[in-house]
C-alpha positions as CSV (number, residue, x, y, z in Angstrom):
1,X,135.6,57.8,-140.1
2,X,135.6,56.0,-143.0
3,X,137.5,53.4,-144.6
4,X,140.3,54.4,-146.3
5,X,142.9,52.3,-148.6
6,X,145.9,51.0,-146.5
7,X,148.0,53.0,-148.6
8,X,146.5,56.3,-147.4
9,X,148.4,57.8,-144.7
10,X,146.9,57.5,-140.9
11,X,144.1,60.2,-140.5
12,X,143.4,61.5,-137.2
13,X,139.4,62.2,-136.2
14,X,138.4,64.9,-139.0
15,X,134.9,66.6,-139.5
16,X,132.1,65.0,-141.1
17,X,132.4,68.0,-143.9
18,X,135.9,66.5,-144.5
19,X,134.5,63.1,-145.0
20,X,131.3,64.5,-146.9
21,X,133.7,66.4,-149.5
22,X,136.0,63.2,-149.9
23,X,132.6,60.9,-150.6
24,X,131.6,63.4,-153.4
25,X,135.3,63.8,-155.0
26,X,135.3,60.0,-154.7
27,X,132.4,60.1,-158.0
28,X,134.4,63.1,-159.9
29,X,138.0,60.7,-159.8
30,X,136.3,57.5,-160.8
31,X,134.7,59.7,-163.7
32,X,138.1,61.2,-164.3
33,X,139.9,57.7,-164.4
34,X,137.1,56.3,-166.5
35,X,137.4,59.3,-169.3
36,X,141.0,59.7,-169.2
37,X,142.9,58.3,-172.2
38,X,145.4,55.3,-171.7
39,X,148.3,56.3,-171.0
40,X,147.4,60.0,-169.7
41,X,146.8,59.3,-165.9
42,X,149.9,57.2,-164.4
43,X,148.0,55.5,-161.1
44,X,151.3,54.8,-159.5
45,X,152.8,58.4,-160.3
46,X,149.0,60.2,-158.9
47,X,149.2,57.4,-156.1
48,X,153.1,59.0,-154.7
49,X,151.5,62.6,-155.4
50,X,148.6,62.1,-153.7
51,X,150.4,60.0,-150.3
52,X,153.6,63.2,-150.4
53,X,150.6,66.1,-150.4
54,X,148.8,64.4,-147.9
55,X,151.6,64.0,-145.5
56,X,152.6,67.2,-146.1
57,X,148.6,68.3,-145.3
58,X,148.8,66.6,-142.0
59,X,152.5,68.0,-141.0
60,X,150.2,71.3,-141.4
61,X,147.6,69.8,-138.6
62,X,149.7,69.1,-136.4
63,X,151.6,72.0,-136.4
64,X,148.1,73.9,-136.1
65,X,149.0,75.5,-139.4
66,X,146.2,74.0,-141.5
67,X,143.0,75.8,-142.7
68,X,139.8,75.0,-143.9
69,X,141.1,75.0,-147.1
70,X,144.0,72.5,-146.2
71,X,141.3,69.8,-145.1
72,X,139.2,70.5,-148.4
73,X,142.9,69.9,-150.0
74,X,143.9,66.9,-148.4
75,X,140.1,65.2,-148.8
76,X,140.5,65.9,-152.9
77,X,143.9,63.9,-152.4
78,X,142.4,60.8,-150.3
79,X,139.5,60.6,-152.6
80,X,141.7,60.6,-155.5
81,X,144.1,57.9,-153.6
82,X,140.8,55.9,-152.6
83,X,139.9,55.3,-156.3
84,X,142.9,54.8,-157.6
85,X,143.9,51.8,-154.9
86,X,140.0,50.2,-155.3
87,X,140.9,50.1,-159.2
88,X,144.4,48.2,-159.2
């Protein structure tokens, strides 16, 4: 597991694909926050977007409702939470 920021929601033990698609969406959101004009991405209002979905993402697990898809969901949201708590 890596090291996620302490705002990030508890993750329980996911597959190394999870973890291998949140290392490469980690590059695409510090690209994003680099480009993206001031004033266009809010951290604080992506940060409470990205904590709500992933919540919601791991209600899903734990109900045994989530998917493939739900996991490749919830590691764009923890890469995008990752680079926006290593930037404030």
């Amino acid at each position: 597991m890596q090291a996620l920021p302490p705002s990030c929601p508890p993750l329980p033990d996911l597959p190394p694909l999870f973890w291998t698609e949140v290392a490469k969406q980690v590059a695409y959101w510090q690209e994003f926050f680099a480009q993206a004009p001031p004033g266009d991405a809010h951290p604080d209002e992506m940060r409470k977007i990205c904590i709500t979905r992933i919540k919601t993402r791991l209600k899903r697990l734990h109900a045994g409702k989530i998917t493939g898809r739900g996991l490749f969901e919830m590691a764009h949201y923890a890469a995008c939470l990752t680079v926006i708590d290593s930037r404030n």
